[in-house]
C-alpha positions as CSV (number, residue, x, y, z in Angstrom):
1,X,-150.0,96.4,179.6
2,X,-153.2,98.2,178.1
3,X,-153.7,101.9,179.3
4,X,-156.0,102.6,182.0
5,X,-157.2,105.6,180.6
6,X,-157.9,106.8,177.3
7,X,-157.7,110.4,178.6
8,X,-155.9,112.5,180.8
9,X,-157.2,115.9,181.1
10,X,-154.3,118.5,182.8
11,X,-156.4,122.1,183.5
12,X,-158.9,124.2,185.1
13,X,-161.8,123.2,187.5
14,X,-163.6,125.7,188.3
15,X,-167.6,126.7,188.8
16,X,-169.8,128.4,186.3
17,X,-172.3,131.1,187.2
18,X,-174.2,131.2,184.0
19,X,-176.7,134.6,184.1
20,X,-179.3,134.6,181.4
21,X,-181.7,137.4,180.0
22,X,-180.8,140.8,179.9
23,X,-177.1,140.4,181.5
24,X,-175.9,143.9,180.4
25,X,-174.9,145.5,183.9
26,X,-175.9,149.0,184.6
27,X,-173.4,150.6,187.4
28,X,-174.6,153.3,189.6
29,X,-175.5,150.9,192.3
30,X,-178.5,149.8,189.5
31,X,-179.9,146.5,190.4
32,X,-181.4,144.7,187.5
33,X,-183.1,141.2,187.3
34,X,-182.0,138.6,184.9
35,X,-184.3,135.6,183.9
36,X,-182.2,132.5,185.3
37,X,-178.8,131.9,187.4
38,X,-177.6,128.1,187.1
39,X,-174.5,127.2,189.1
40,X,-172.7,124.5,186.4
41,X,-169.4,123.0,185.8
42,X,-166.8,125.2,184.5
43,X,-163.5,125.3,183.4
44,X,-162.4,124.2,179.7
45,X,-160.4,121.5,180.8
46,X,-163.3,120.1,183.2
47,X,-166.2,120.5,180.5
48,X,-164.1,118.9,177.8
49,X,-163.2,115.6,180.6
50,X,-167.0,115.5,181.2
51,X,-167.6,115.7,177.5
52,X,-165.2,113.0,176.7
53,X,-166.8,110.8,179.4
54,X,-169.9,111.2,178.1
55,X,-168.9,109.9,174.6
56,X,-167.6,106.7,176.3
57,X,-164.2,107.3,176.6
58,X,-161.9,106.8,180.1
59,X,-160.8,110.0,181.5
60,X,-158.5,111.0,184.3
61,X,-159.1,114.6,185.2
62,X,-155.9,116.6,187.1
63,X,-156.5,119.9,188.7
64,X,-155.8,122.2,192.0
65,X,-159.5,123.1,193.4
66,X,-159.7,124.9,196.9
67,X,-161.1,123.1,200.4
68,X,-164.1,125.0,199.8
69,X,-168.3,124.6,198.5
70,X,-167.2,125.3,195.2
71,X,-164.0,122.9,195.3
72,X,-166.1,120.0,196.7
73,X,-169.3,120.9,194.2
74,X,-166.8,120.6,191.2
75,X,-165.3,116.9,192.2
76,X,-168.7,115.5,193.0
77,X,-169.9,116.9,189.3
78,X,-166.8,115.5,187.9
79,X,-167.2,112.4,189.5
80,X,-171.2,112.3,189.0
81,X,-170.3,112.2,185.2
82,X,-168.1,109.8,185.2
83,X,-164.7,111.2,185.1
84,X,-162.1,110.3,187.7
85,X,-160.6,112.6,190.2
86,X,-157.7,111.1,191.3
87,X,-155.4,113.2,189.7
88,X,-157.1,116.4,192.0
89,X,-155.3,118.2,194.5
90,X,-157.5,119.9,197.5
91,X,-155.4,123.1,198.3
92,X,-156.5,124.1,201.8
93,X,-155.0,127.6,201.6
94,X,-156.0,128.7,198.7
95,X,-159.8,129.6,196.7
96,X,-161.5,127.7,193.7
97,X,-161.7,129.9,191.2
98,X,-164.5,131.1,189.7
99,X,-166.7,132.0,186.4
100,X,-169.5,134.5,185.9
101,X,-170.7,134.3,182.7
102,X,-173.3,136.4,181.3
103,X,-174.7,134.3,178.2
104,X,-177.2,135.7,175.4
105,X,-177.8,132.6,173.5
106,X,-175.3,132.8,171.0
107,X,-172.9,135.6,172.7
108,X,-171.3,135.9,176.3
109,X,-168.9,137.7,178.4
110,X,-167.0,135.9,181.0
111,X,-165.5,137.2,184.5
112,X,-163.4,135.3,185.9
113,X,-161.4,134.8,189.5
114,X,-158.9,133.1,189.0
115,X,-158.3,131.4,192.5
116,X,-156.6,127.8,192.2
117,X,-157.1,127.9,188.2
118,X,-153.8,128.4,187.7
119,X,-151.8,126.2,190.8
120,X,-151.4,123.1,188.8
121,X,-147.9,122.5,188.4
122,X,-145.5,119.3,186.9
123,X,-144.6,118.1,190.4
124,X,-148.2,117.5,191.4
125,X,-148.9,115.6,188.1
126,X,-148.8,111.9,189.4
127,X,-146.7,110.5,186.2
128,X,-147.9,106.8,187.0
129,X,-151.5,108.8,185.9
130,X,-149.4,110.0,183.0
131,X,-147.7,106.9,181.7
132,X,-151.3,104.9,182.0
133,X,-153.2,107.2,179.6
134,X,-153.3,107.4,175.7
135,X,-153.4,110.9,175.4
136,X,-153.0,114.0,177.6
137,X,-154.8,117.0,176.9
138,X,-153.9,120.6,178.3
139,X,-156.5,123.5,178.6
140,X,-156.8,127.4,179.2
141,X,-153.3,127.2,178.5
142,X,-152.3,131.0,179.1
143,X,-154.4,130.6,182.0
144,X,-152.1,127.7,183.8
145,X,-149.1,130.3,184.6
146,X,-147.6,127.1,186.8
147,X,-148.1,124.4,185.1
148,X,-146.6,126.1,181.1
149,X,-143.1,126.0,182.0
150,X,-143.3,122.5,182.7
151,X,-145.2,120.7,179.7
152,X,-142.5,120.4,177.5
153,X,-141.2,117.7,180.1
154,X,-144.3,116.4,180.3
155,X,-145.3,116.3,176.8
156,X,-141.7,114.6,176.2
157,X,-142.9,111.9,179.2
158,X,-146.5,111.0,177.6
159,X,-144.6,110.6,174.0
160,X,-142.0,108.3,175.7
161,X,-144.9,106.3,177.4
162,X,-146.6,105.9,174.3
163,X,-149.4,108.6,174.7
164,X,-150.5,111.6,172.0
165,X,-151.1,115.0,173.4
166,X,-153.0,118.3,172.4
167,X,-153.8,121.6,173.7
168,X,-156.5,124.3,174.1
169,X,-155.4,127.8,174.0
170,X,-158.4,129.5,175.3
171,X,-158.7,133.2,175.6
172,X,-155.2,135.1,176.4
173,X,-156.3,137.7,179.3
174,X,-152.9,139.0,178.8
175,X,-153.0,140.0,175.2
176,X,-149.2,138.5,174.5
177,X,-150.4,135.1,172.6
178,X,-146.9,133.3,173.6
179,X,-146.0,132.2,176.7
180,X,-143.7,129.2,175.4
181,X,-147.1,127.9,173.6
182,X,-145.3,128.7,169.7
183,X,-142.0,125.9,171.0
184,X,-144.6,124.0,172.6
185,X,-146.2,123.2,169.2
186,X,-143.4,120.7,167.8
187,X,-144.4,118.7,170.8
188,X,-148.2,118.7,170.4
189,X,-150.3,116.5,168.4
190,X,-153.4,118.4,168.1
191,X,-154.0,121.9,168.7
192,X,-157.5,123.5,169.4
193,X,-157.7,127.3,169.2
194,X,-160.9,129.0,168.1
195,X,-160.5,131.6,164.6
196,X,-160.0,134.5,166.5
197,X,-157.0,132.6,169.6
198,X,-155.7,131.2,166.1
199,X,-155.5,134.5,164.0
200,X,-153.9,136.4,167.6
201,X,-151.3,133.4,168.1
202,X,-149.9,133.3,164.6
203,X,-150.2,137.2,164.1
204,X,-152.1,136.9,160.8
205,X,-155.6,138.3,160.2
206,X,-156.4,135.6,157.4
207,X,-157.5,132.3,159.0
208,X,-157.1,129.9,156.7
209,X,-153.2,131.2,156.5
210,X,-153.1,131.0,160.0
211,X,-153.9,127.5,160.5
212,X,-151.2,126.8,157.9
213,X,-148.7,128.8,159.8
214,X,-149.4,126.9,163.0
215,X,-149.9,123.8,161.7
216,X,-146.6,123.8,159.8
217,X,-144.9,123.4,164.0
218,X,-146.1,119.8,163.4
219,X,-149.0,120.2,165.0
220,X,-152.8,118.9,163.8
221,X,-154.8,122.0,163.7
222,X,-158.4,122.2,164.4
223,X,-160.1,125.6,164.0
224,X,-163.4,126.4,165.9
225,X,-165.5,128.5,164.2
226,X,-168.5,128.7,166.6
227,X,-172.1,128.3,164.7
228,X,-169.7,128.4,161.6
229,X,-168.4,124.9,162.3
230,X,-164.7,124.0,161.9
231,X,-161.2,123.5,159.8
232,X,-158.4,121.0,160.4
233,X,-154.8,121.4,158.4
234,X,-152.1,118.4,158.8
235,X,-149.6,119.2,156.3
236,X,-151.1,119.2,152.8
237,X,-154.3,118.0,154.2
238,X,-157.2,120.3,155.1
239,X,-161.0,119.3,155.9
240,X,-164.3,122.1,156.9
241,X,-167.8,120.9,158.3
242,X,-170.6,122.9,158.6
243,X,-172.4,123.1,162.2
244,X,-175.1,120.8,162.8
245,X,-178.7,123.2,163.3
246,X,-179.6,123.2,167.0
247,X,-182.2,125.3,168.6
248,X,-178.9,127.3,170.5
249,X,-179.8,128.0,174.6
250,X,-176.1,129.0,175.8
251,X,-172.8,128.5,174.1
252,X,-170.6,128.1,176.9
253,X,-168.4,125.6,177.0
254,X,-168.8,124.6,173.3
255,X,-165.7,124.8,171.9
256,X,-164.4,121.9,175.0
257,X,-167.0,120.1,173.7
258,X,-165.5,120.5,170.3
259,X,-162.3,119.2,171.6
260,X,-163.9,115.9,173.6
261,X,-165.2,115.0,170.2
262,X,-162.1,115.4,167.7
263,X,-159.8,113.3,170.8
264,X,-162.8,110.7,170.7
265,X,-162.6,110.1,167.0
266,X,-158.8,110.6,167.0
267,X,-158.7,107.9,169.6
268,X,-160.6,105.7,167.9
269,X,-158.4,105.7,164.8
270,X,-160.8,107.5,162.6
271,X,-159.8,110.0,159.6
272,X,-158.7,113.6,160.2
273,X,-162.4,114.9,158.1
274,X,-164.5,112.4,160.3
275,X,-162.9,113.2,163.9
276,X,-163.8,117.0,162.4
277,X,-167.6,116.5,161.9
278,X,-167.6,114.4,165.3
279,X,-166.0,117.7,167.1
280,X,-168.4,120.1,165.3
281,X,-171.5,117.5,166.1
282,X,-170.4,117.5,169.8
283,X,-169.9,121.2,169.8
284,X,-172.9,122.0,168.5
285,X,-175.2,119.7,170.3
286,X,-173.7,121.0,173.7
287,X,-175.2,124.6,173.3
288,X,-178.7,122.8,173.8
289,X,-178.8,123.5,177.5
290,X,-177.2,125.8,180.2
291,X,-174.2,125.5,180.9
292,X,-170.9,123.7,179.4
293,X,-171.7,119.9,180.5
294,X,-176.1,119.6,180.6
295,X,-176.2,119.3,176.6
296,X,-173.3,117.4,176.0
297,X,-174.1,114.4,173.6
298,X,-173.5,111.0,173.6
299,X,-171.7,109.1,171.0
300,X,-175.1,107.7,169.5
301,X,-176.5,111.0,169.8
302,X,-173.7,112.6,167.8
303,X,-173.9,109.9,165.5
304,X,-177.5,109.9,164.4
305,X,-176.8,114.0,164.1
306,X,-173.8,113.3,161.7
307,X,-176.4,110.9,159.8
308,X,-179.0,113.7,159.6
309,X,-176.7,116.3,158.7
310,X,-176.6,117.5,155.0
């Protein structure tokens, strides 16, 4: 029986409150005025469903969001973008979390409340949802406190049913760079830190070491490098691209982006060095608009952008 998705997305759904101009806060009860507010889709896990989506792929989306305006704006974006919802849980007790981002082009800082980011846990993870998808992708790992102590069952579940599976680090708020995620790697397919989640994880300061270090778990590591591109390592194999020039608005979000686009070419059966310019293509095409989602591209966008790169 052929899967009914080609992606699963297990993670965080939560609203963005992107603040652009001059975003530096002055306390002292100082009010200041920035140049634009735009309320967006958030949450790594949500951007990089809506990403996938948009490259053509079939994606199942699983998350806890709150009975509230930000809860219901974040499953009628999701839905509005093709990704299905059915793997969501409305918690009536609880908020939706929520990002404020203050973006300088190619620089931001992020506040976060956490709300429902966190609440997903195994037992809400409908495993009929699990067992009908090719691959299951986790984000803002240190950030799903319920849901880490039960992925090795799932991950074991998905490569019983046939399905790959991969993982986004994200940002530790913590500062410990563990939490079970170092284990978890002999039971993840690809792995998606950034240079500096991948440095902190592995404890090294040299990149290039540290993707080795990781990758040797058994895991396929691809390295975001921001505006600097990207590295994957699988065993003795290692590939770089160079970003793809784009006139940047706001880099949030670009790294999930990243991810969408290495799964889509993985999925697709393509060579580790293609799926890597696909990922940096997506990445860097998303940082044309506000917002995580606005600028992602599609797959004949990304395309004719691979053709034009040097």
């Amino acid at each position: 029986m052929p899967a009914e998705f080609d992606l699963l997305v297990l993670g965080d759904a939560n609203p963005d409150l992107v603040l652009r101009g001059d975003v530096d806060p002055a306390f002292g009860q100082a009010e200041k005025l920035v140049d634009e507010a735009s309320l967006v889709v958030g949450g790594s896990g949500a951007i990089a469903a809506c990403g996938a989506a948009r490259l053509g792929l079939r994606v199942a989306f699983a998350a806890v969001v709150g009975d509230d305006g930000f809860g219901r704006f974040m499953l009628d974006e999701l839905a509005a973008r093709g990704v299905d919802t059915c793997g969501c849980v409305v918690d009536r007790h609880r908020p939706t979390g929520v990002s404020v981002i203050l973006s300088r082009g190619d620089d931001r800082a992020i506040l976060t409340a956490p709300g429902t980011i966190g609440d997903l846990r195994g037992e809400l993870v409908d495993r009929d949802l699990l067992r009908s998808s090719r691959h299951v992708h986790v984000s803002s790992y240190f950030l799903q406190r319920s849901l880490r102590p039960d992925l090795p069952e799932l991950f074991r579940e998905a490569h019983a049913a046939g399905a790959s599976t991969s993982v986004d680090p994200n940002w530790d708020p913590a500062g410990r760079w563990d939490g079970g995620l170092l284990e978890l790697l002999g039971q993840t397919d690809c792995f998606f830190p950034n240079s500096v989640e991948a440095r902190e994880i592995a404890g090294i300061d040299d990149v290039d070491v540290a993707a080795g270090v990781l990758a040797e778990r058994g895991a396929i590591v691809a390295v975001k490098f921001g505006q600097g591109g990207g590295l994957v390592m699988a065993g003795q194999e290692v590939a770089r691209s160079e970003s793809i020039a784009t006139d940047v608005v706001d880099t949030t979000g670009a790294g999930d982006s990243f991810d969408a686009g290495f799964l889509a070419g993985r999925l697709n059966g393509w060579p580790l060095a293609r799926c890597l310019r696909l990922a940096v293509a997506c990445g860097s095409l998303s940082t044309r608009a506000v917002g995580g989602t606005a600028g992602q591209p599609t797959m004949e966008e990304a395309l004719a952008a691979l053709e034009g790169a040097p």
